[in-house]
PyMOL Python script that loads the backbone (N, CA, C, O; Angstrom):
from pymol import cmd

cmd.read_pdbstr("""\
ATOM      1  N   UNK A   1       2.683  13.452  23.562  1.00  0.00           N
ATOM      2  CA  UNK A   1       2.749  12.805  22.273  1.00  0.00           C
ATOM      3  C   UNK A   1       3.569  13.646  21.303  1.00  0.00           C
ATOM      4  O   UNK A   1       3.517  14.866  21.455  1.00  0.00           O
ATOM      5  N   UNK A   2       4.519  13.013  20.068  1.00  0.00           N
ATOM      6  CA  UNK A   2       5.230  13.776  19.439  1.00  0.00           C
ATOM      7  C   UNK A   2       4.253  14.459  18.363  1.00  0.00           C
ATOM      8  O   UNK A   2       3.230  13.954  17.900  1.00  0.00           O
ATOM      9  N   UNK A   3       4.660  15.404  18.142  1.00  0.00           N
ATOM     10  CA  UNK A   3       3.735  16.336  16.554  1.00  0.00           C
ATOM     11  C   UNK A   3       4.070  15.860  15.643  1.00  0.00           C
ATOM     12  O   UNK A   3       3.458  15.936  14.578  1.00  0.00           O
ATOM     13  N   UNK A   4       5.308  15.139  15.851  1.00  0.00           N
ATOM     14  CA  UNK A   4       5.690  14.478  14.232  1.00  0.00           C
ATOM     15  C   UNK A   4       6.069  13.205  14.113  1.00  0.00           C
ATOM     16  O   UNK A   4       6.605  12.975  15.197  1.00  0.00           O
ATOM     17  N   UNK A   5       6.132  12.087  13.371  1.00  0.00           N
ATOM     18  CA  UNK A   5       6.802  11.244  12.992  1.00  0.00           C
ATOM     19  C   UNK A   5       6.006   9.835  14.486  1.00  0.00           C
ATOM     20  O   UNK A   5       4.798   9.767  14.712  1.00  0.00           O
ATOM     21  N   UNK A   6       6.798   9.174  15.033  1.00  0.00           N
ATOM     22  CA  UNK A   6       6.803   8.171  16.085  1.00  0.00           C
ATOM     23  C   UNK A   6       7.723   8.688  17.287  1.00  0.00           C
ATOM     24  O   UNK A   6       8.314   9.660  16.816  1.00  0.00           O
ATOM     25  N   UNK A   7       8.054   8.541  18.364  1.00  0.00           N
ATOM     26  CA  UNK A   7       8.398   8.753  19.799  1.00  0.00           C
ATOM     27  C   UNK A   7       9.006   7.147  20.101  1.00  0.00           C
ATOM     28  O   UNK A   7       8.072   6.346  20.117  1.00  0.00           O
ATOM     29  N   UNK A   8      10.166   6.592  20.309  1.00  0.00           N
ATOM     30  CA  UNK A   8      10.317   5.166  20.738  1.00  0.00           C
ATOM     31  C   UNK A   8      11.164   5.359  22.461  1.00  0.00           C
ATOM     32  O   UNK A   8      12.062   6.142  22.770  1.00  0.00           O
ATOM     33  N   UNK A   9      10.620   4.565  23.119  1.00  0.00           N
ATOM     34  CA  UNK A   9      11.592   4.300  24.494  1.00  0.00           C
ATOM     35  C   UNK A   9      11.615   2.840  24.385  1.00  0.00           C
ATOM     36  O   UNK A   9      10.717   2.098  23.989  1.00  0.00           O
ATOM     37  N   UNK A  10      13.196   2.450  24.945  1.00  0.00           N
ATOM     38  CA  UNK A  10      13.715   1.432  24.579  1.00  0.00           C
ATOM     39  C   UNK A  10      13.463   0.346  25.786  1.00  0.00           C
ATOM     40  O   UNK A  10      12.919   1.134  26.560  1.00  0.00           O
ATOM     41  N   UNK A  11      13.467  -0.490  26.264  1.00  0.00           N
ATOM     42  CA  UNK A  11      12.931  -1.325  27.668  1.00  0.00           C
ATOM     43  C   UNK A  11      14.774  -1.540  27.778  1.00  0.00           C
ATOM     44  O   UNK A  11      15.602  -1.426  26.874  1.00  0.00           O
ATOM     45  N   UNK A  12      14.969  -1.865  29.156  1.00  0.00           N
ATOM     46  CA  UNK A  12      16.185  -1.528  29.786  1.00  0.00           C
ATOM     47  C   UNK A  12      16.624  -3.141  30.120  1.00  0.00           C
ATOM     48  O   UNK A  12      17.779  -3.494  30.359  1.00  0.00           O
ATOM     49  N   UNK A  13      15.353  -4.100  30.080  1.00  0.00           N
ATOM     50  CA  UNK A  13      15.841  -5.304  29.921  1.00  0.00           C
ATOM     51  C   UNK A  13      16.051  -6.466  28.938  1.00  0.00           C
ATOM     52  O   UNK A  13      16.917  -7.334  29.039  1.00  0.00           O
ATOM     53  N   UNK A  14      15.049  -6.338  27.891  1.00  0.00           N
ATOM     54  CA  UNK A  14      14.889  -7.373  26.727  1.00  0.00           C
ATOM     55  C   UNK A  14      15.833  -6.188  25.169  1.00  0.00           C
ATOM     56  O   UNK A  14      15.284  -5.432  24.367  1.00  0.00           O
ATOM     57  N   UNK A  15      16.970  -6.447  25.286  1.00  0.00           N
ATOM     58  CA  UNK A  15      17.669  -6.024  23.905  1.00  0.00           C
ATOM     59  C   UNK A  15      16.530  -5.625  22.680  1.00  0.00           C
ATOM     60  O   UNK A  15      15.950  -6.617  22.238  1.00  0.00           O
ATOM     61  N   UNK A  16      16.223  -4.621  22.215  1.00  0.00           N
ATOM     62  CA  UNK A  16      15.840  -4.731  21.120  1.00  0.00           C
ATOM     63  C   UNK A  16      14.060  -4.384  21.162  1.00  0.00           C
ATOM     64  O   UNK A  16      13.270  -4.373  20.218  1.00  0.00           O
ATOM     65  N   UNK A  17      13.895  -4.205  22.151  1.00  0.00           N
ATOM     66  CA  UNK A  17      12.352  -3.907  22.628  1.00  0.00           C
ATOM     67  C   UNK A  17      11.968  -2.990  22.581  1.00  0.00           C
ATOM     68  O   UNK A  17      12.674  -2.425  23.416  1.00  0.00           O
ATOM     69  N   UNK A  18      11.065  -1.993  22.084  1.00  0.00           N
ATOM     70  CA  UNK A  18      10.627  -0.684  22.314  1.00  0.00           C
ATOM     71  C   UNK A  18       9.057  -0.447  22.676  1.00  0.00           C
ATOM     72  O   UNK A  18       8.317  -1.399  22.428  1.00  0.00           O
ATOM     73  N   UNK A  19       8.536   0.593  23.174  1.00  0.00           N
ATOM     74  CA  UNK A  19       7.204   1.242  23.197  1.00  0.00           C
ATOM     75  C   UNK A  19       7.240   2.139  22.062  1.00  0.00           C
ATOM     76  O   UNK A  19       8.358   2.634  21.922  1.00  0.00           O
ATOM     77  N   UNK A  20       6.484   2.470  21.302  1.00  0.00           N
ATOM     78  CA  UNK A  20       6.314   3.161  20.380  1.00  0.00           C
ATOM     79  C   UNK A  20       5.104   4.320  20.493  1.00  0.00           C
ATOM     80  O   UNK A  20       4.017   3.970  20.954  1.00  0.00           O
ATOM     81  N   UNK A  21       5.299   5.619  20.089  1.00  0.00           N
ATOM     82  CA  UNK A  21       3.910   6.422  20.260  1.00  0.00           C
ATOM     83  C   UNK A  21       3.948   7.524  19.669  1.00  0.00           C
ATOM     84  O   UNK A  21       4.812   8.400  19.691  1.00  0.00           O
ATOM     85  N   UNK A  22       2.671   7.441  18.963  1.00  0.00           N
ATOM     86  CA  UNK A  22       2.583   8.566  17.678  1.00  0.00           C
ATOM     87  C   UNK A  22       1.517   9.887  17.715  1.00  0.00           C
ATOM     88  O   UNK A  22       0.954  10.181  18.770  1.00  0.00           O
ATOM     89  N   UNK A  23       1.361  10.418  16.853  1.00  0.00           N
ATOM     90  CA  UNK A  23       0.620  11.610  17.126  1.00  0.00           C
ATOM     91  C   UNK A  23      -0.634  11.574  17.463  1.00  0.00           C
ATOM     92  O   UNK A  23      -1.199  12.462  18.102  1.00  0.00           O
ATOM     93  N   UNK A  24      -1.214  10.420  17.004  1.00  0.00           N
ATOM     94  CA  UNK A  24      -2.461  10.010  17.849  1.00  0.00           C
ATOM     95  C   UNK A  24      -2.904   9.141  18.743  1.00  0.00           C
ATOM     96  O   UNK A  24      -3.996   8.573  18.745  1.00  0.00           O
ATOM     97  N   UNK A  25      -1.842   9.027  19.674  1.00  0.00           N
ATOM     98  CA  UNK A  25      -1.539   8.657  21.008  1.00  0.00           C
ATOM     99  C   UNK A  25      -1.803   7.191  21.022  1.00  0.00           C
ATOM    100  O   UNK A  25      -2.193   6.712  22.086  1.00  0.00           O
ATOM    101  N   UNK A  26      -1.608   6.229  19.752  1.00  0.00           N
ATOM    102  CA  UNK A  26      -1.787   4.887  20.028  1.00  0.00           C
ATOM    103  C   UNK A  26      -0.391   4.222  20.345  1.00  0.00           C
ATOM    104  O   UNK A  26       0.567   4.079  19.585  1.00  0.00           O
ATOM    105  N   UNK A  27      -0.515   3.895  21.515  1.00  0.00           N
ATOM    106  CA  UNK A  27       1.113   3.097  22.217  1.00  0.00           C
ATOM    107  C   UNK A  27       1.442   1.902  21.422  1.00  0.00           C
ATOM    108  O   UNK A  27       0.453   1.180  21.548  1.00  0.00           O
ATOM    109  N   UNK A  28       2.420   1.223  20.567  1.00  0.00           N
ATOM    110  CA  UNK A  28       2.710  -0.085  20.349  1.00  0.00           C
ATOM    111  C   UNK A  28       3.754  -0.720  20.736  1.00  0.00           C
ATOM    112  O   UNK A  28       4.759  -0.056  20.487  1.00  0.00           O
ATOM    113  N   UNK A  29       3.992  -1.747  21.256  1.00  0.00           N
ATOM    114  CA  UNK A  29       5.166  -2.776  21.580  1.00  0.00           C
ATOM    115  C   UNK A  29       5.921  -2.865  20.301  1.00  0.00           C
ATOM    116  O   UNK A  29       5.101  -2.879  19.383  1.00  0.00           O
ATOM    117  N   UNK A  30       6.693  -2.907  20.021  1.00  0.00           N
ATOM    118  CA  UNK A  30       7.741  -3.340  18.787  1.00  0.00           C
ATOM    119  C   UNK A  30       9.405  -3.623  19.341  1.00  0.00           C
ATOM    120  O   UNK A  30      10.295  -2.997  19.915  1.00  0.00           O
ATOM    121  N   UNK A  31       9.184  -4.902  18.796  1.00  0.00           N
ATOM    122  CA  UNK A  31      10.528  -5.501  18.543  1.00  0.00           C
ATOM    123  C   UNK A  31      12.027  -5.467  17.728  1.00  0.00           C
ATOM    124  O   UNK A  31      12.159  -6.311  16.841  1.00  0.00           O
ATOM    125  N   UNK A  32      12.613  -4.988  17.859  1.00  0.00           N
ATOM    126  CA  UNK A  32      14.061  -4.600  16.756  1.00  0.00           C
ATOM    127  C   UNK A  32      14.620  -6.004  16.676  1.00  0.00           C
ATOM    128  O   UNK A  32      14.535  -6.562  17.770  1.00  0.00           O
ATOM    129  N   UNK A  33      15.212  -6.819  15.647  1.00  0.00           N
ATOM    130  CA  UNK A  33      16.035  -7.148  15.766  1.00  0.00           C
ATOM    131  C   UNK A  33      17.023  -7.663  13.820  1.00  0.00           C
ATOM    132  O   UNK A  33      16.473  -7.246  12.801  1.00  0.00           O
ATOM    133  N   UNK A  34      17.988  -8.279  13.722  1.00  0.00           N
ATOM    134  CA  UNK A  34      18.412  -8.206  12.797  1.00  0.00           C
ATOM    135  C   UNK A  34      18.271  -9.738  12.221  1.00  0.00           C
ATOM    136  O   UNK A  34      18.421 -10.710  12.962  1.00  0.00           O
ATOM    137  N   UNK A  35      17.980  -9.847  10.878  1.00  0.00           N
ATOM    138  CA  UNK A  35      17.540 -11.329  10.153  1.00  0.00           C
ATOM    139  C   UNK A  35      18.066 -11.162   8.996  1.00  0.00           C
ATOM    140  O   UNK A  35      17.704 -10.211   8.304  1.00  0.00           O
ATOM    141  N   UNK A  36      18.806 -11.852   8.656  1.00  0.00           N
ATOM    142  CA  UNK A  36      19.459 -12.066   7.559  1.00  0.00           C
ATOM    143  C   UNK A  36      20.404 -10.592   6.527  1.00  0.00           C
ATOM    144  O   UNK A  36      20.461 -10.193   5.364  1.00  0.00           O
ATOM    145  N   UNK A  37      21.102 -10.175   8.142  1.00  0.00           N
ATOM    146  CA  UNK A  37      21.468  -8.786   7.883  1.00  0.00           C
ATOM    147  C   UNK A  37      20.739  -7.348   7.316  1.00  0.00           C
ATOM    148  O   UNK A  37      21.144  -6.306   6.801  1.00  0.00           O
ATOM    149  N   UNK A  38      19.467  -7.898   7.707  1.00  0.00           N
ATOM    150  CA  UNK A  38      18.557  -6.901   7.632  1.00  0.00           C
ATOM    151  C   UNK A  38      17.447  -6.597   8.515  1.00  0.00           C
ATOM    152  O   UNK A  38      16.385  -7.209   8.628  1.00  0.00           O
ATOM    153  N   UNK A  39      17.968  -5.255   9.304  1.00  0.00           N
ATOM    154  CA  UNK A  39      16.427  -4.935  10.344  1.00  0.00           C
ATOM    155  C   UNK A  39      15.353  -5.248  10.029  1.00  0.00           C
ATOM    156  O   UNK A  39      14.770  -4.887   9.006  1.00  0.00           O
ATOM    157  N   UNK A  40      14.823  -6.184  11.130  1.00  0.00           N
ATOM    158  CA  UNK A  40      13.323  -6.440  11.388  1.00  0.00           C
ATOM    159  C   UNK A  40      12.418  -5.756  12.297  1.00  0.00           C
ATOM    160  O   UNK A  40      12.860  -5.576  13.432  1.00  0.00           O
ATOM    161  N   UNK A  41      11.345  -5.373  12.066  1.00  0.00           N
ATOM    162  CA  UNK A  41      10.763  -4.582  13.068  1.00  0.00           C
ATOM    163  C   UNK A  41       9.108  -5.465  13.067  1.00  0.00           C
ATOM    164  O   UNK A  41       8.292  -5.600  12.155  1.00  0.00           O
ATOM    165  N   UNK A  42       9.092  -5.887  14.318  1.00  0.00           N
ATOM    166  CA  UNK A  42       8.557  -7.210  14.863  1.00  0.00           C
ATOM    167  C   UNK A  42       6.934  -6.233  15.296  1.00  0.00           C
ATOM    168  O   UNK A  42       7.091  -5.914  16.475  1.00  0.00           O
ATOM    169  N   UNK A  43       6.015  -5.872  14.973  1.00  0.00           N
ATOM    170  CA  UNK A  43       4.723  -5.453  16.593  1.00  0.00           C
ATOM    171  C   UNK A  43       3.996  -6.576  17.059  1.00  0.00           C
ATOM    172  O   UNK A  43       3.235  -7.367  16.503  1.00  0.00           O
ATOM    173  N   UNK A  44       4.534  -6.415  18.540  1.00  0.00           N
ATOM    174  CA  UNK A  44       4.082  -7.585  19.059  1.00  0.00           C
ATOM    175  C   UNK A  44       2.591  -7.201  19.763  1.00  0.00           C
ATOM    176  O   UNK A  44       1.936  -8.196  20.073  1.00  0.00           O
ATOM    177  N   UNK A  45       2.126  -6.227  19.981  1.00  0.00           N
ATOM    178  CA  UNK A  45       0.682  -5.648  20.580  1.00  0.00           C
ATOM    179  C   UNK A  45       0.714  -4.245  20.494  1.00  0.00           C
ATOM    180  O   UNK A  45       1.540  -3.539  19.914  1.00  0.00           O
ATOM    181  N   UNK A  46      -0.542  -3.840  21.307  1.00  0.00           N
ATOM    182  CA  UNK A  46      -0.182  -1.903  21.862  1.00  0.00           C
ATOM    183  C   UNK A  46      -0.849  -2.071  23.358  1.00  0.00           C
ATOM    184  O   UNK A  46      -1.613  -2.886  23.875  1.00  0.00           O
ATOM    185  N   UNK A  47      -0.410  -1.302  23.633  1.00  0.00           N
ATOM    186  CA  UNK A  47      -0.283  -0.832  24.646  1.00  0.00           C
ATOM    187  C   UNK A  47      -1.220   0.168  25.177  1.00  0.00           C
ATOM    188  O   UNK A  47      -1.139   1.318  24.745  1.00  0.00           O
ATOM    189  N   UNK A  48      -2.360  -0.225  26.325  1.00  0.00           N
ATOM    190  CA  UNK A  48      -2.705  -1.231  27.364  1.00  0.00           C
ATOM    191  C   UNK A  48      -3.013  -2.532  27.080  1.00  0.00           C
ATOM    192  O   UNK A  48      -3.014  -3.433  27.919  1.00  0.00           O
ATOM    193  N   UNK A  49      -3.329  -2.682  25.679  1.00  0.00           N
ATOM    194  CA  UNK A  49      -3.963  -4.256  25.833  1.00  0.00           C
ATOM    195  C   UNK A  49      -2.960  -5.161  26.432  1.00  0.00           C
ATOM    196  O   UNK A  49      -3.437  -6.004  27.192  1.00  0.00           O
ATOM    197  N   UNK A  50      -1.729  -5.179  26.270  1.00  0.00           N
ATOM    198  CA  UNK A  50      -1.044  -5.782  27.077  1.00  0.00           C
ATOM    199  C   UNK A  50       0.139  -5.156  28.088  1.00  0.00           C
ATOM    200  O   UNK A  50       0.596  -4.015  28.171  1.00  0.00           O
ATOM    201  N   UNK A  51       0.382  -6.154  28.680  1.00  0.00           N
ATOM    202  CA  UNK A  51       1.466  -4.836  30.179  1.00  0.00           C
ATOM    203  C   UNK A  51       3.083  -5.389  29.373  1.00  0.00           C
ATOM    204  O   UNK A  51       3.369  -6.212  28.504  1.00  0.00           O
ATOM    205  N   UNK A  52       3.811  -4.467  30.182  1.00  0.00           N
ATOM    206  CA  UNK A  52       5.341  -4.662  29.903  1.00  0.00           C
ATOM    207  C   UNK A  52       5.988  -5.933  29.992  1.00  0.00           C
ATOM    208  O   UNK A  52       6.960  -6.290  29.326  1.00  0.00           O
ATOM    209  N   UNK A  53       5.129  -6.862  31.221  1.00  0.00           N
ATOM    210  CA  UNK A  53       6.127  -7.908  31.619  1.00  0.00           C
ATOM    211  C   UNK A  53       5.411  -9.000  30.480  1.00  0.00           C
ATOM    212  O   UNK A  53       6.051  -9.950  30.029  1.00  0.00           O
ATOM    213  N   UNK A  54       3.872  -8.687  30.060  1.00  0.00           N
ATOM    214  CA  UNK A  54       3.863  -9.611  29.067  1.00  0.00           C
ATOM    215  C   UNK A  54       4.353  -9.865  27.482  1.00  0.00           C
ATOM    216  O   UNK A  54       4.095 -10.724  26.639  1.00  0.00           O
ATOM    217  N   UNK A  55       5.064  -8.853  27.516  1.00  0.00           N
ATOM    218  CA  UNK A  55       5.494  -8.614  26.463  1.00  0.00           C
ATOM    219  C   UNK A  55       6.765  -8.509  26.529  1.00  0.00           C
ATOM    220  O   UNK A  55       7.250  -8.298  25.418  1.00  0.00           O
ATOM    221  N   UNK A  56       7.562  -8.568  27.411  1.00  0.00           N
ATOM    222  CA  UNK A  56       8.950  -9.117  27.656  1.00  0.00           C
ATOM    223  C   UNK A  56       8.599 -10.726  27.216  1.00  0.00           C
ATOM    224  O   UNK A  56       8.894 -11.164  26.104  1.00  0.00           O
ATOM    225  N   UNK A  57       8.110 -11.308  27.973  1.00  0.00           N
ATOM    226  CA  UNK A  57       7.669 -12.803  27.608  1.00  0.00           C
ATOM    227  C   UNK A  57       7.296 -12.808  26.467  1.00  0.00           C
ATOM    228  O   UNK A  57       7.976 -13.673  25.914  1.00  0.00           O
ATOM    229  N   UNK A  58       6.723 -12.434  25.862  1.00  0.00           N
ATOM    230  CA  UNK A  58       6.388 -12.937  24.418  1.00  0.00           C
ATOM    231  C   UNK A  58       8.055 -12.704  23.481  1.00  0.00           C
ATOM    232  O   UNK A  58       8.613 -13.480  22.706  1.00  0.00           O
ATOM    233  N   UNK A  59       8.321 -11.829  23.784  1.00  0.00           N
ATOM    234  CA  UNK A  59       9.462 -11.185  23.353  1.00  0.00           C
ATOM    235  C   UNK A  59      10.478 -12.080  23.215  1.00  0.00           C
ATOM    236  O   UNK A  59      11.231 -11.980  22.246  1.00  0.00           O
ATOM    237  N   UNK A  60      10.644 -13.069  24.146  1.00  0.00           N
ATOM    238  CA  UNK A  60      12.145 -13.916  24.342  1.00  0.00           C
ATOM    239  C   UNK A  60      11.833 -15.257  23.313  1.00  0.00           C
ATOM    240  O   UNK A  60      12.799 -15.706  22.696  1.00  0.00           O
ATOM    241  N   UNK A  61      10.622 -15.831  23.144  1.00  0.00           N
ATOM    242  CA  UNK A  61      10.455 -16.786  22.007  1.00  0.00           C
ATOM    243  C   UNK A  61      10.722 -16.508  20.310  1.00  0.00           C
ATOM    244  O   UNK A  61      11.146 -17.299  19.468  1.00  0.00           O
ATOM    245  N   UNK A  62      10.213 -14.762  20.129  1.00  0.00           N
ATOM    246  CA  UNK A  62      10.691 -14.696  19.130  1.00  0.00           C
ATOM    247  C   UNK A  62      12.154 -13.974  18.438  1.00  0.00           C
ATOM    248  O   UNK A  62      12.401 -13.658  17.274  1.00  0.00           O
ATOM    249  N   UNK A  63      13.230 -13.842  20.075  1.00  0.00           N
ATOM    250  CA  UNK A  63      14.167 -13.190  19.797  1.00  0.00           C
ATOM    251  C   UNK A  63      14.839 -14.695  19.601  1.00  0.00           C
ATOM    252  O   UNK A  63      15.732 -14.523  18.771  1.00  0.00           O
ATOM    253  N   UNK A  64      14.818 -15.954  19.951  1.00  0.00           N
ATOM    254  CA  UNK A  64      14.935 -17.554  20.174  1.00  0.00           C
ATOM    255  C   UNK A  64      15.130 -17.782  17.950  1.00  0.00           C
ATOM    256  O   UNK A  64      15.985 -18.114  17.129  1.00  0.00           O
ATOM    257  N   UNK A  65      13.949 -17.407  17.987  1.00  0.00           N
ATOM    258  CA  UNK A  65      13.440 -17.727  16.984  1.00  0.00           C
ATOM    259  C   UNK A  65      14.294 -16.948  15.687  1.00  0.00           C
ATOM    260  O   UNK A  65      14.864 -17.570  14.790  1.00  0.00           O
ATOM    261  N   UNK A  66      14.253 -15.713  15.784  1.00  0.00           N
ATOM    262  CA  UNK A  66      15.378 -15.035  14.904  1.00  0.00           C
ATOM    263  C   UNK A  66      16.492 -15.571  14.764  1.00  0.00           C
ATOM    264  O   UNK A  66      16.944 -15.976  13.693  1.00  0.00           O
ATOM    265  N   UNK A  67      17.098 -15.627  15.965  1.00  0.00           N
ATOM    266  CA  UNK A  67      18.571 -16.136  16.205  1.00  0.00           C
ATOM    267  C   UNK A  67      18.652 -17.513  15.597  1.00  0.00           C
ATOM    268  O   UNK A  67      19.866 -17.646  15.446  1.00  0.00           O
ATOM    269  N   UNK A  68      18.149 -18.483  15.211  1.00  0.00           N
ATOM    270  CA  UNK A  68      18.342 -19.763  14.675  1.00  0.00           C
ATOM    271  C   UNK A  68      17.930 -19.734  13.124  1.00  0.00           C
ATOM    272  O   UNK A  68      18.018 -20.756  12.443  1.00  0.00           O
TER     273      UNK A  68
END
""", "prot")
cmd.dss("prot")
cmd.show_as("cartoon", "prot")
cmd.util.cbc("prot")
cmd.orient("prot")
């Protein structure tokens, strides 16, 4: 776990996806993406409550959803 600040790894398939993890070791899913020329930062769960592939899936309705 980092001593300071947040820790992000990026998922290698859904653009814009990250794991997130902070000094007190709570994991979160978060979403990047850009809306109305301004970063959005989406949390879609943490992590165990949900796994990677379900959260790829959740992931693609609201990257759908930005984009329009």
């Amino acid at each position: 776990m980092p001593q300071k600040g947040r820790r992000y790894c990026y998922d290698t398939k859904v653009s814009g996806l990250a794991i997130g993890a902070g000094p007190s070791g709570i994991k979160a899913f978060i979403l990047y993406r850009k809306a109305n020329r301004k970063q959005e930062r989406i949390k879609i769960g943490r992590y165990p409550d949900r796994t990677v592939d379900e959260t790829r899936t959740q992931a693609w309705p609201l990257i759908v959803d930005i984009a329009r």
